[in-house]
N, CA, C and O of each residue as an XYZ file, in Angstrom:
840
protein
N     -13.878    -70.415     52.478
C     -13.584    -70.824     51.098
C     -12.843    -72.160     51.102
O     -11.723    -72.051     51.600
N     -13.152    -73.377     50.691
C     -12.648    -74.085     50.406
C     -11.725    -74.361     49.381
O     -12.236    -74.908     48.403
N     -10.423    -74.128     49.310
C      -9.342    -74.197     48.137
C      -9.445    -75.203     47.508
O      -9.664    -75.297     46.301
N      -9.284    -76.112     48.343
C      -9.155    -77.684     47.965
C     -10.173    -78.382     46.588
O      -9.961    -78.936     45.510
N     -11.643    -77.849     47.609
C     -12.187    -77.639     46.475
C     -12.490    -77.395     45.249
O     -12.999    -78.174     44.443
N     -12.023    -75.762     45.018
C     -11.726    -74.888     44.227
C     -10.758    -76.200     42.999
O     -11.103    -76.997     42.126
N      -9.554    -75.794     43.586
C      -8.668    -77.080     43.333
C      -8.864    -78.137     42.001
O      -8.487    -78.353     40.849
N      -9.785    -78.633     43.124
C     -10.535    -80.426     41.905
C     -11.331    -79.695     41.013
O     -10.884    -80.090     39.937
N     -12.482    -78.647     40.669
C     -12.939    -78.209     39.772
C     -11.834    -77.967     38.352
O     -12.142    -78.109     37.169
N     -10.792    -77.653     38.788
C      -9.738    -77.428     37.463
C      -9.973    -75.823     36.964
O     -11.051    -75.345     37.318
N      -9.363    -75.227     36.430
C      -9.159    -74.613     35.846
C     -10.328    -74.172     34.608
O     -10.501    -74.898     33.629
N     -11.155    -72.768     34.832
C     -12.561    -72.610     33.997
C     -12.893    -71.375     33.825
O     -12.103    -70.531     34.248
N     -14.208    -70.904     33.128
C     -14.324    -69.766     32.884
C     -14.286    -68.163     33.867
O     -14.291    -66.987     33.502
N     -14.233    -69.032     35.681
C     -14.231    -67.789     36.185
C     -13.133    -68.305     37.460
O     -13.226    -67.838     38.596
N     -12.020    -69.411     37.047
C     -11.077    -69.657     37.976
C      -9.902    -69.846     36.965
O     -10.104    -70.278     35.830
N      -8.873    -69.560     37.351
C      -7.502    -69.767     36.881
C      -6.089    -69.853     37.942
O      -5.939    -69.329     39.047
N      -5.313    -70.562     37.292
C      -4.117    -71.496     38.637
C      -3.135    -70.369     38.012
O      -3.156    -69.977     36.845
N      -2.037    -69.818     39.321
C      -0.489    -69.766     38.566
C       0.112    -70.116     39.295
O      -0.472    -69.996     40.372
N       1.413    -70.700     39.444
C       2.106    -71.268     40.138
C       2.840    -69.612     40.840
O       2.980    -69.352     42.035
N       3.112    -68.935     39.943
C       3.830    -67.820     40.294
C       3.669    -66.168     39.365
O       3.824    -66.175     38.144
N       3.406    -65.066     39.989
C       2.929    -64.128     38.567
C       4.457    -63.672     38.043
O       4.984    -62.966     38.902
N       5.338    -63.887     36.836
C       6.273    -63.564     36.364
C       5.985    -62.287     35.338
O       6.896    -61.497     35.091
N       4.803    -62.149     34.818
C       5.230    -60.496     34.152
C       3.306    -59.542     34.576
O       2.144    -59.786     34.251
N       3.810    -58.763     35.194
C       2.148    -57.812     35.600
C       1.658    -57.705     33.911
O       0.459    -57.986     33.904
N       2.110    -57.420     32.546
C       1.682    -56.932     31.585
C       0.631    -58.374     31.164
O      -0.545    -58.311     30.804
N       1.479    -59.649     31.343
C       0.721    -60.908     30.893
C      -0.813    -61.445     31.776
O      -1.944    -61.880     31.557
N       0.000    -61.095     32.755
C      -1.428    -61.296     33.875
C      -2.173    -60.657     33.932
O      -3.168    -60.970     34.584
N      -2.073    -59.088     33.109
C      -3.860    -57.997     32.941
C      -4.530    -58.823     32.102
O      -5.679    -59.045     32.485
N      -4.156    -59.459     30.895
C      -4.952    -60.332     30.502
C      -5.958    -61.045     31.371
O      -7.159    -60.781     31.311
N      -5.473    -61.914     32.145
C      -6.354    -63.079     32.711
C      -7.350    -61.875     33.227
O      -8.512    -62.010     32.847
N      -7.046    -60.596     34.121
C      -7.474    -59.699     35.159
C      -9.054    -59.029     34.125
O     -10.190    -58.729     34.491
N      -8.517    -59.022     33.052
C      -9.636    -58.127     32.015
C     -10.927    -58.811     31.510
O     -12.032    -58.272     31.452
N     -10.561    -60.334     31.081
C     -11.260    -61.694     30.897
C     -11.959    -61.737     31.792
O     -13.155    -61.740     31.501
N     -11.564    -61.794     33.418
C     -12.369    -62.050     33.969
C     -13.485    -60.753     34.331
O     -14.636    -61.080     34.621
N     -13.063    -59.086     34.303
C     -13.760    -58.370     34.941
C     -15.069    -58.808     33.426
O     -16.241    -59.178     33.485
N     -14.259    -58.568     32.365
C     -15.366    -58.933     31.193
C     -16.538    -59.623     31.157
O     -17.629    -59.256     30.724
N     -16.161    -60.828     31.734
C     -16.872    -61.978     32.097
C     -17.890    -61.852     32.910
O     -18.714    -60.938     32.871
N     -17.864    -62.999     33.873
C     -18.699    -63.362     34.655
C     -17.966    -62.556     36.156
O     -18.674    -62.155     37.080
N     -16.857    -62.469     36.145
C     -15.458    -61.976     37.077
C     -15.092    -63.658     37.663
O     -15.682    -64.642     37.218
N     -13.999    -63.725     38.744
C     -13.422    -64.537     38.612
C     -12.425    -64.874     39.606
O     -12.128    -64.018     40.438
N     -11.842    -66.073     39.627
C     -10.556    -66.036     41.386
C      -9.858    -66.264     40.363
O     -10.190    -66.761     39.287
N      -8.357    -65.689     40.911
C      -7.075    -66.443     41.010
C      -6.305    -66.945     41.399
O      -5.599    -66.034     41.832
N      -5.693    -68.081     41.667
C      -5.337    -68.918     42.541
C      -3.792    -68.922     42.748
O      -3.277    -69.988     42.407
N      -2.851    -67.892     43.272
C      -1.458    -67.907     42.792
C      -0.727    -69.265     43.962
O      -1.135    -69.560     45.086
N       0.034    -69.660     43.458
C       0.512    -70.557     44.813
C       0.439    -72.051     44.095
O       1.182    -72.967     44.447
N      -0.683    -72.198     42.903
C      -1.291    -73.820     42.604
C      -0.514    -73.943     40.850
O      -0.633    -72.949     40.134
N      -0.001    -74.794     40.467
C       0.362    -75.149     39.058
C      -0.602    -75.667     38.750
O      -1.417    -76.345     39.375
N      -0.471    -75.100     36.956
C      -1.713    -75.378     36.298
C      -2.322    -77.590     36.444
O      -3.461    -77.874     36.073
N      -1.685    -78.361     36.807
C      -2.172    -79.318     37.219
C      -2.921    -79.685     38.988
O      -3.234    -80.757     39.505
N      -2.995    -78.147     39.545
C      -3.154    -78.536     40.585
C      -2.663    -78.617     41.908
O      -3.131    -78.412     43.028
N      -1.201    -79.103     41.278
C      -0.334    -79.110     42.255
C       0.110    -77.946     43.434
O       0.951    -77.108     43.108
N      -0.405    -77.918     44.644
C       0.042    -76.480     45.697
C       1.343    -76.612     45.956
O       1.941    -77.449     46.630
N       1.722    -75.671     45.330
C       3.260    -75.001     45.715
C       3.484    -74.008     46.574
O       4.587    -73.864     47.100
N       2.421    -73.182     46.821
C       2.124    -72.140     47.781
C       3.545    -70.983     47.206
O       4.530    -71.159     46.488
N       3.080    -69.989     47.844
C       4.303    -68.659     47.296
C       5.109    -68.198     48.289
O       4.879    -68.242     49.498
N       6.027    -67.770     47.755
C       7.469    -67.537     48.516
C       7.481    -66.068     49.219
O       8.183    -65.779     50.188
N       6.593    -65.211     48.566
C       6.242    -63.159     48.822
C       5.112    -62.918     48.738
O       4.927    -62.095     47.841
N       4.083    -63.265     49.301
C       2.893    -63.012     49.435
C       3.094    -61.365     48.804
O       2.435    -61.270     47.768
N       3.768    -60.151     49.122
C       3.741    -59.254     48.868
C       4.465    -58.635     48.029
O       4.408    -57.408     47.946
N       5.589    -59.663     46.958
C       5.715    -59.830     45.874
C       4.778    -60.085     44.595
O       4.920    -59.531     43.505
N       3.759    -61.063     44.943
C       2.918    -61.385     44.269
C       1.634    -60.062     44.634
O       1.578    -59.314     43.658
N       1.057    -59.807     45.287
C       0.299    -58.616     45.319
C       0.970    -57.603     44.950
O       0.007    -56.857     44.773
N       1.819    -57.004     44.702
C       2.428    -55.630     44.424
C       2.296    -55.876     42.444
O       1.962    -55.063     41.581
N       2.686    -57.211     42.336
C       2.482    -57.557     40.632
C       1.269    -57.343     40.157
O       1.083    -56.595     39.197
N       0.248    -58.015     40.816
C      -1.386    -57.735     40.184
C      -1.765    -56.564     40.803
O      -2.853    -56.125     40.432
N      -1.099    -55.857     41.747
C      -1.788    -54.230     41.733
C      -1.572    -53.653     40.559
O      -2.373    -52.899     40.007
N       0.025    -54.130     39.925
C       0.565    -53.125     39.335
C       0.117    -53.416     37.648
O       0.359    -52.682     36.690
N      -0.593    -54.705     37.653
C      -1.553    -54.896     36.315
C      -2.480    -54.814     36.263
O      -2.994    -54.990     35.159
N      -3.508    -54.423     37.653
C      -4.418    -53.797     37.902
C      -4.790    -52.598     37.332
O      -5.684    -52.263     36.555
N      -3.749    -51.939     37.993
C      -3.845    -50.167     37.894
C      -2.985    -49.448     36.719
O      -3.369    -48.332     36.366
N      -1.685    -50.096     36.004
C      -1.150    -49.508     35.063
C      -1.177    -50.548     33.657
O      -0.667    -50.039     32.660
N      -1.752    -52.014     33.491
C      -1.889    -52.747     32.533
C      -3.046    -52.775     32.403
O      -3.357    -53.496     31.455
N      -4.570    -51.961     33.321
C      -5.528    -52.693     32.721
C      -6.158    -51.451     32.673
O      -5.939    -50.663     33.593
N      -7.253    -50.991     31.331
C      -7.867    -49.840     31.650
C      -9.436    -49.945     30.378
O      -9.543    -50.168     29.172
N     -10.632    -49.568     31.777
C     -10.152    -48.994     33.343
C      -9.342    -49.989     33.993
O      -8.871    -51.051     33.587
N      -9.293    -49.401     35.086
C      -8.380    -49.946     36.120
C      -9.075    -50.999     37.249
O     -10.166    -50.748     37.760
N      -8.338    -52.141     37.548
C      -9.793    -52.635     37.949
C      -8.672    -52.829     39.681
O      -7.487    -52.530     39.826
N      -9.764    -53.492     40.844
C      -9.568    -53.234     42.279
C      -9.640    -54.774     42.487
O     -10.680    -55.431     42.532
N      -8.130    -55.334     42.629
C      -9.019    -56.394     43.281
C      -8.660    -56.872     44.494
O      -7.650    -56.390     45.006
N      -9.354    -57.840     45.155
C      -9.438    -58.065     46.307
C      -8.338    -59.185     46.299
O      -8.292    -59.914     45.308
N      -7.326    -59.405     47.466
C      -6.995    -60.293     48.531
C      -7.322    -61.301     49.192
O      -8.451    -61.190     49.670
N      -6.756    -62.334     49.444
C      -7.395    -63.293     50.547
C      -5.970    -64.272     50.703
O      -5.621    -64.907     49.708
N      -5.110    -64.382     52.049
C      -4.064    -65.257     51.608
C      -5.020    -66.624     52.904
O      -5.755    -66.584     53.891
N      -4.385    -67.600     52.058
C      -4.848    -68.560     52.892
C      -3.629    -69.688     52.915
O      -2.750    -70.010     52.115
N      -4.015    -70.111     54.204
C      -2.874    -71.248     54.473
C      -3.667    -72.936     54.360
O      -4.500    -73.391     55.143
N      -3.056    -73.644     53.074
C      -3.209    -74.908     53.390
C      -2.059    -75.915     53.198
O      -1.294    -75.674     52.265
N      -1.796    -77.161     54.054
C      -0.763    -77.990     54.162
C       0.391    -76.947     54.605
O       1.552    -77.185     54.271
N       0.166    -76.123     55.142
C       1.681    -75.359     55.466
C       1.861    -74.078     54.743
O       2.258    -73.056     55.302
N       1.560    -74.158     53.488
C       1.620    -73.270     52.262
C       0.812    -72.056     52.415
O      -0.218    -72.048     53.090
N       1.266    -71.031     51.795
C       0.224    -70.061     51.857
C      -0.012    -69.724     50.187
O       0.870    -69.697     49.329
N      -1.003    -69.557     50.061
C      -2.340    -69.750     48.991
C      -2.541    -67.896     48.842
O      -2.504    -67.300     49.919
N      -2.664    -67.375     48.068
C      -3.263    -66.067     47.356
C      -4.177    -66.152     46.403
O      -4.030    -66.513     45.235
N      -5.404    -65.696     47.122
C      -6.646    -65.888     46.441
C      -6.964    -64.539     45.620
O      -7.464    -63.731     46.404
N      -6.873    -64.100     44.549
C      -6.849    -62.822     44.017
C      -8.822    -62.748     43.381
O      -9.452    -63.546     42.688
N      -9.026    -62.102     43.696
C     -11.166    -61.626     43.320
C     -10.957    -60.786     42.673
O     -10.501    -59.741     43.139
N     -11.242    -60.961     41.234
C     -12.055    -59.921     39.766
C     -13.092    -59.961     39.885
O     -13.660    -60.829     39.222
N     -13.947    -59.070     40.779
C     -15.431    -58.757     40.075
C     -15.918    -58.727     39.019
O     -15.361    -58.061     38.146
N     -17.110    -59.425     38.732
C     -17.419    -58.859     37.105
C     -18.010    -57.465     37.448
O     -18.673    -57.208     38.452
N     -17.440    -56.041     35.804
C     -17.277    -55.445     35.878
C     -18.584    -54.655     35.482
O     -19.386    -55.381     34.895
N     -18.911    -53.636     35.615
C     -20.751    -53.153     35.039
C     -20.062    -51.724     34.286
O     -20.791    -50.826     33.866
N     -18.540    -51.668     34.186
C     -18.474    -50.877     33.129
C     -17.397    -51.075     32.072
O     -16.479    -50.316     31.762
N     -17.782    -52.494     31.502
C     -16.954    -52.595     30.191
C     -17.211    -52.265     29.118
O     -18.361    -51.955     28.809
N     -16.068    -52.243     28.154
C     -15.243    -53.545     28.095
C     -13.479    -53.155     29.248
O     -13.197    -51.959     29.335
N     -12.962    -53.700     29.643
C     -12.096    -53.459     29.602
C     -10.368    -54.327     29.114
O     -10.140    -55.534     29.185
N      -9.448    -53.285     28.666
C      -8.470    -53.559     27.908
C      -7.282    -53.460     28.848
O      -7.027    -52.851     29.887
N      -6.621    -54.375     27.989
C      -5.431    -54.748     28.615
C      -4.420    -54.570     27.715
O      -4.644    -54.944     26.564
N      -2.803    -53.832     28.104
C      -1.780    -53.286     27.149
C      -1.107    -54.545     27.093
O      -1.066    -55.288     28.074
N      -0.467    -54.881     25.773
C       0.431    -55.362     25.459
C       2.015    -55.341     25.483
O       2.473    -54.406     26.140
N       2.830    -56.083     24.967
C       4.339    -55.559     25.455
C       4.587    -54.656     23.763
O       5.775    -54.544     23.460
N       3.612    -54.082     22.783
C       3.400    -53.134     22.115
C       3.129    -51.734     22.042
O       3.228    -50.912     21.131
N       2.542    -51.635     23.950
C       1.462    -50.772     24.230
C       0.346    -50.273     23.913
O      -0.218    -49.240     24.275
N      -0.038    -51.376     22.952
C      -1.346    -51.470     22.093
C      -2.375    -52.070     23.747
O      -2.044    -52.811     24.673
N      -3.692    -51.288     23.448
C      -4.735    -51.911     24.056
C      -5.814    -52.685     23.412
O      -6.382    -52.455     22.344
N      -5.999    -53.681     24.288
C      -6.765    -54.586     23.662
C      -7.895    -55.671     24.297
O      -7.483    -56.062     25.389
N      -9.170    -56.262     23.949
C      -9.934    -56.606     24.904
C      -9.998    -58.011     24.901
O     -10.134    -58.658     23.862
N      -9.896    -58.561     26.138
C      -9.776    -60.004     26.608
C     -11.450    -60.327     26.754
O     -12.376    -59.517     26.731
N     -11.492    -61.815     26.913
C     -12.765    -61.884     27.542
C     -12.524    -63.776     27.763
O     -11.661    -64.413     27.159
N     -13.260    -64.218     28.501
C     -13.068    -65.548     29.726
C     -14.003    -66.380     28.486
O     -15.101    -66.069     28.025
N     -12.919    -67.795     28.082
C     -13.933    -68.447     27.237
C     -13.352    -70.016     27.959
O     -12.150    -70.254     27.841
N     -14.209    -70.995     28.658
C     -13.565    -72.293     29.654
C     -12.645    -71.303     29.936
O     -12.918    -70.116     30.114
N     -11.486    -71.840     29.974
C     -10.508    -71.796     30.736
C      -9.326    -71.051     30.171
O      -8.212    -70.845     30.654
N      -9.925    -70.662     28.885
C      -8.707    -69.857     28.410
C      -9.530    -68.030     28.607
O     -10.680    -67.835     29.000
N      -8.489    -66.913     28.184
C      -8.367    -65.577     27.881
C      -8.273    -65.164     27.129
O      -7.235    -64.516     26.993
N      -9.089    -65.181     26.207
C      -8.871    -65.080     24.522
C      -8.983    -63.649     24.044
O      -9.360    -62.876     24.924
N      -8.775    -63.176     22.999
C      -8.642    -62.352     22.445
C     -10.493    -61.351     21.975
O     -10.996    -61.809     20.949
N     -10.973    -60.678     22.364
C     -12.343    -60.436     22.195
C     -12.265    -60.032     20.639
O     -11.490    -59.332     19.987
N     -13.584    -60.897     20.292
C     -13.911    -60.055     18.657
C     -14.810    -58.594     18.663
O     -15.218    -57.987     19.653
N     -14.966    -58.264     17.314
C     -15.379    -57.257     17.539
C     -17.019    -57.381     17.694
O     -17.600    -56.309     17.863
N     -17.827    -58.579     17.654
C     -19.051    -58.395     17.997
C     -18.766    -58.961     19.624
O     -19.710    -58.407     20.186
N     -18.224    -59.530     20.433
C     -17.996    -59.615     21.856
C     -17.638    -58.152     22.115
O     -17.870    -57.797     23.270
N     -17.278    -57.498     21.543
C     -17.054    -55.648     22.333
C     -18.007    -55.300     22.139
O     -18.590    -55.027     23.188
N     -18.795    -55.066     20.947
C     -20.255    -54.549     21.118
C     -20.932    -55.411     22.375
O     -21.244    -54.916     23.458
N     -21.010    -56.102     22.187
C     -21.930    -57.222     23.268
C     -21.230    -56.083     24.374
O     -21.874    -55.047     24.544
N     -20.180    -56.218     24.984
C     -19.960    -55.836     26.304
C     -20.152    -54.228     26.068
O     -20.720    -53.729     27.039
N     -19.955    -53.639     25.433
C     -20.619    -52.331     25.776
C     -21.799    -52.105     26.021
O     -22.169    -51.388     26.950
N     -22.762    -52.851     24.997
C     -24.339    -53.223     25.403
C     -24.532    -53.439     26.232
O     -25.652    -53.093     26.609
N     -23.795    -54.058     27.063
C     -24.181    -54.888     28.113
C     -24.171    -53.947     29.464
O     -24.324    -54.497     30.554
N     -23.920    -51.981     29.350
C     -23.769    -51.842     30.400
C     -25.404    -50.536     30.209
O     -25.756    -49.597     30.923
N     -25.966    -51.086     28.996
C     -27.308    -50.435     28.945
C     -28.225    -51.053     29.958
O     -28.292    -52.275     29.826
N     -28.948    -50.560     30.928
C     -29.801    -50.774     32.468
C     -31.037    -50.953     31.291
O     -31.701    -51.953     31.565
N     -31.442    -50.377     30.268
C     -32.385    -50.211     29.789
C     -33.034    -51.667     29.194
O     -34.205    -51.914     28.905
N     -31.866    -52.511     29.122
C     -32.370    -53.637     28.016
C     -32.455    -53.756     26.991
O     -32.392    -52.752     26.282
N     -32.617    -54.888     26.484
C     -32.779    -54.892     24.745
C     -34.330    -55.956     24.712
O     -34.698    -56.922     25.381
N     -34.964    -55.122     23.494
C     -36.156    -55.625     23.428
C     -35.942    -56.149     21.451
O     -35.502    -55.485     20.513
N     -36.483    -57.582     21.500
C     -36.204    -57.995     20.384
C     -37.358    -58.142     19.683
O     -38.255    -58.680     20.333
N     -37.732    -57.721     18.135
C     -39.218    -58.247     17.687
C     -38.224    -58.965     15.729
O     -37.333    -58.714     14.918
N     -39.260    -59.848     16.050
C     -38.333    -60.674     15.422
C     -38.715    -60.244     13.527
O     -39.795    -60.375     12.951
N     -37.573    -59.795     13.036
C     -37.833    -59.908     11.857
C     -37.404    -61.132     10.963
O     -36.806    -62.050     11.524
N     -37.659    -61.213      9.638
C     -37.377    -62.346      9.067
C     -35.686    -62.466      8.940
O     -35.121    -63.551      8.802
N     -35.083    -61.357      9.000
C     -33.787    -61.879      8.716
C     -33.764    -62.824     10.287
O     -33.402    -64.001     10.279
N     -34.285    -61.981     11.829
C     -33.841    -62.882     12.449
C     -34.865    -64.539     12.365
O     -34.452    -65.644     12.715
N     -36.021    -64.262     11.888
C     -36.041    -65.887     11.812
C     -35.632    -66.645     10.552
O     -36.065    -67.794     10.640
N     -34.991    -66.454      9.459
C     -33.788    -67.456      8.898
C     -32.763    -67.716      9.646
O     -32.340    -68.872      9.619
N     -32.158    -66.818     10.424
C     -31.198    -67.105     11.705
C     -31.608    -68.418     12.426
O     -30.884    -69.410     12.352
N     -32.822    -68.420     13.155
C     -33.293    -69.203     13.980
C     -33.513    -70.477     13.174
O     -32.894    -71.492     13.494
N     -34.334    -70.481     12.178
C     -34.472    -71.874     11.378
C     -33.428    -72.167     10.707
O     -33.612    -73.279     10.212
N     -32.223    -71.674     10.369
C     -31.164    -72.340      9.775
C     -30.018    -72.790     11.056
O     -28.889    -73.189     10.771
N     -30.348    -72.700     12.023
C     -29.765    -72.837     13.468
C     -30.754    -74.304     13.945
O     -30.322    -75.079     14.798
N     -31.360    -74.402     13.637
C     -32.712    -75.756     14.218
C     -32.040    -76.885     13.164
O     -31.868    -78.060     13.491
N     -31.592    -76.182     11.479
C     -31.283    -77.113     10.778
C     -29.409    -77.709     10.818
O     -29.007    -78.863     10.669
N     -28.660    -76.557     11.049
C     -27.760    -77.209     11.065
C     -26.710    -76.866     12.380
O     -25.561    -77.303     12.430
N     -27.399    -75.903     13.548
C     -26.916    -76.072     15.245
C     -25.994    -75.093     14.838
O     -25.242    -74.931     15.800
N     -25.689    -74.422     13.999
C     -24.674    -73.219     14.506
C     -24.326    -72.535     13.141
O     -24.472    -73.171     12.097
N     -23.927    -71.412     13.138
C     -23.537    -70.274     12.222
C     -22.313    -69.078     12.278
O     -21.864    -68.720     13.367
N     -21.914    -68.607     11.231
C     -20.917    -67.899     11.763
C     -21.040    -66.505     11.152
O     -21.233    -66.528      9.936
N     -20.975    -65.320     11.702
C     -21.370    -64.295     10.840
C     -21.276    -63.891      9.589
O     -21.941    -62.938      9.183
N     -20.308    -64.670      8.701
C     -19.935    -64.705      7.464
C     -21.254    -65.566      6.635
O     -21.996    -65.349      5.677
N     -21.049    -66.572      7.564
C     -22.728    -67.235      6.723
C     -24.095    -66.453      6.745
O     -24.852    -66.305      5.785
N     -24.296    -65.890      8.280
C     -25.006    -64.953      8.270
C     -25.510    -63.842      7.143
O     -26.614    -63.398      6.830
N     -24.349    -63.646      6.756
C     -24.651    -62.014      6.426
C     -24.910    -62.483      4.975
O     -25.396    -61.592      4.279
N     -24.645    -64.001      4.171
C     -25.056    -64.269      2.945
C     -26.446    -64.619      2.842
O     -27.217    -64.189      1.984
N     -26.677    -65.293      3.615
C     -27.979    -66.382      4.110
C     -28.970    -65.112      4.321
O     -30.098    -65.597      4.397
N     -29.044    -63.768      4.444
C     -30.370    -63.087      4.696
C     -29.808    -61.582      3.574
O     -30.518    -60.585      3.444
N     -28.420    -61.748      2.874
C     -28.004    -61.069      1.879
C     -27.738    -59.551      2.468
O     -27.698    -58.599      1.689
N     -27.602    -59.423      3.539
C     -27.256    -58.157      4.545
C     -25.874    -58.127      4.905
O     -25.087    -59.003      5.266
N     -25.753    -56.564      4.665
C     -24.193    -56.171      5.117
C     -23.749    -56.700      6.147
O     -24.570    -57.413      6.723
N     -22.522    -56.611      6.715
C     -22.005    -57.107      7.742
C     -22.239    -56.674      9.096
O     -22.277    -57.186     10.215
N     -22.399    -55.386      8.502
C     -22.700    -54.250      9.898
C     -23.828    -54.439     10.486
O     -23.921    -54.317     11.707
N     -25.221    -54.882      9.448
C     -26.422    -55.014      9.671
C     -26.731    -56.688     10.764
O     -27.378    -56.884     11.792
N     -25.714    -57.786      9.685
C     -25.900    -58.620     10.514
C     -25.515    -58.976     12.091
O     -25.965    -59.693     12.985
N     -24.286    -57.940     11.879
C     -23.762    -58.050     13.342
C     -24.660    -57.444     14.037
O     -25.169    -58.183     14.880
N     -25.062    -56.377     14.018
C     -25.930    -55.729     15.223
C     -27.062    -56.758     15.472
O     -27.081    -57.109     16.652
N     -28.093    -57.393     14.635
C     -28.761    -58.454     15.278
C     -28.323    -59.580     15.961
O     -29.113    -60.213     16.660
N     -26.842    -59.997     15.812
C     -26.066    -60.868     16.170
C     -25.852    -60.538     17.692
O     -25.829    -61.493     18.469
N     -25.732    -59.580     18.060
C     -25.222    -58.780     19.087
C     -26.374    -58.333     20.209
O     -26.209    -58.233     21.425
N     -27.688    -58.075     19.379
C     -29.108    -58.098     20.059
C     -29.637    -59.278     20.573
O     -30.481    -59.447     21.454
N     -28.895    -60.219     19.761
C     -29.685    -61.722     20.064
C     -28.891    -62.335     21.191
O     -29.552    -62.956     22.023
N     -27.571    -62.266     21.360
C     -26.767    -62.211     22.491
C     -26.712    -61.690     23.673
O     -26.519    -62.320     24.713
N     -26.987    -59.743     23.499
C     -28.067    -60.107     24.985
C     -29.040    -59.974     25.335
O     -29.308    -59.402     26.392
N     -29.975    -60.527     24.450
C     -31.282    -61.098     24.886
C     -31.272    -62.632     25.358
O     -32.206    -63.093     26.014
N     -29.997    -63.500     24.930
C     -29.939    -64.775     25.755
C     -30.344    -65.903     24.834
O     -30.389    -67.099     25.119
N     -30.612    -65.361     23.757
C     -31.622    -66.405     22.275
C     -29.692    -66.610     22.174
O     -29.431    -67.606     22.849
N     -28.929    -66.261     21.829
C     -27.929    -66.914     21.191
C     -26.691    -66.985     21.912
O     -26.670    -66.176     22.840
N     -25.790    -67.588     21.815
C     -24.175    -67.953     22.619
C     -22.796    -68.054     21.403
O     -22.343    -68.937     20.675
N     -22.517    -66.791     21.656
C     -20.970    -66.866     21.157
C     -20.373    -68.088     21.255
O     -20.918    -68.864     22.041
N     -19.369    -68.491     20.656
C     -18.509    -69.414     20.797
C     -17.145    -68.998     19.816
O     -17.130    -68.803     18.601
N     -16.078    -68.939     20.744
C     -14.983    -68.112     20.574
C     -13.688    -69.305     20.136
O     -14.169    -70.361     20.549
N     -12.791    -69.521     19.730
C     -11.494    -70.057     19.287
C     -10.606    -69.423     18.811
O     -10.605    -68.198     18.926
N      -9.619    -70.086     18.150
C      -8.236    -69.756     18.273
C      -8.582    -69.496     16.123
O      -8.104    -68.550     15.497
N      -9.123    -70.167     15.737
C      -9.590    -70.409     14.524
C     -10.386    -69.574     14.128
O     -10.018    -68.705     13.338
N     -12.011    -69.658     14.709
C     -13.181    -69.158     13.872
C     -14.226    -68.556     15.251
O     -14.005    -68.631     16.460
N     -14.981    -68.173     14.780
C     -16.449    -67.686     16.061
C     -17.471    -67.955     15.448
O     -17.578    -67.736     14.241
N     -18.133    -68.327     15.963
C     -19.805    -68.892     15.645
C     -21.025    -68.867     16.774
O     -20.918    -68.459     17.931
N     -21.777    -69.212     16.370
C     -22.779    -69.026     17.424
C     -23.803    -69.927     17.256
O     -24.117    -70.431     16.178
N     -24.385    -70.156     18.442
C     -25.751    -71.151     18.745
C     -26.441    -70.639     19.422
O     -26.314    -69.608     20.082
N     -27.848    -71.857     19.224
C     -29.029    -71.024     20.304
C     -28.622    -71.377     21.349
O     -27.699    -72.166     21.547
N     -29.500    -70.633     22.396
C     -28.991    -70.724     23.702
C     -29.385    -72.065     24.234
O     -28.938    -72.677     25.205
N     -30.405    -72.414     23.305
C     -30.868    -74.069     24.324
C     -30.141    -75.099     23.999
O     -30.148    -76.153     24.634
N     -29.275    -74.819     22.720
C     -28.803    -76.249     22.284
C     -27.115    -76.273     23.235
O     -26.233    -77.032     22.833
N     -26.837    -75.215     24.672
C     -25.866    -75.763     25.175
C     -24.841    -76.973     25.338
O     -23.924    -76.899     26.156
């Protein structure tokens, strides 16, 4: 594994830096995002610019992400180890698999559970059509799409103005919310469409106009 590497890429949807893990409850977050995701490294030892500071308890820092592993994240997820030494420093490479049975949630300092999911470089908060998506997502069976007209006003008002948000949706073909989301959610994983998540709003595009 090249760190260094790792390193210059920066900080993204399936890598994240900490200089040091200070609370197991904050770090199931990043841990849940990523099983959600695509899965993911963590890089403890590096500040978010990069900078290797390397860690002081290798087994300080593993005893923290076991313990947001197994009592902050549920399910509970396993992850893997790797310490590595560069410039002197030793480096903790932490591995989130992506997971084939989500969604999974992560407790708060509320004890509320709740679902993360990996958007660039942040851990955002999952909506509620990203939880459908990830529960769907652990059907082997597939999703088979035949296109009705609500979904092609979707598609041609997406050619005309590159993106939509389920609120427009559900006016634009005059369908409940419930109705539009589930095609919203079919079309997602079939790969025709791409979430796009913020701090603000969610919307979506086709998949080609990346």
């Amino acid at each position: 594994m090249n760190i260094k590497r790792l390193i210059l890429e920066g900080e993204n949807v399936s890598l994240d830096f900490k200089k040091t893990i200070s609370s197991s409850e904050k770090i199931a977050k990043t841990l849940v995002a990523f099983a959600n995701n695509r899965g993911g490294k963590l890089l403890i030892g590096i500040a978010d610019d990069g900078n290797i500071k390397g860690v002081k308890s290798e087994d300080e820092e593993k005893y923290m992400i076991t313990k947001a592993a197994h009592v902050f994240c549920k399910p509970a997820l396993e992850p893997k180890f790797e310490e590595i030494y560069i410039d002197d420093k030793v480096i903790l490479v932490v591995d989130i698999p992506k997971s084939d049975i989500k969604p999974h949630y992560a407790m708060d300092e509320n004890k509320k559970w709740w679902v993360y999911f990996r958007v660039k470089d942040k851990s955002v908060l999952a909506s509620k059509i990203i939880v459908d998506v990830l529960k769907e997502s652990n059907n082997e069976a597939g999703q088979l799409i035949s296109y009705s007209e609500h979904e092609k006003k979707l598609l041609s008002y997406l050619e005309e103005h590159g993106r939509i948000t389920l609120k427009e949706y559900s006016k634009l073909t005059r369908s409940a919310y419930k109705k539009a989301q589930k095609i919203i959610v079919s079309l997602i994983l079939t790969g025709v469409l791409l979430p796009h998540i913020s701090e603000k709003e969610e919307y979506f595009t086709a998949a080609e106009l990346k």
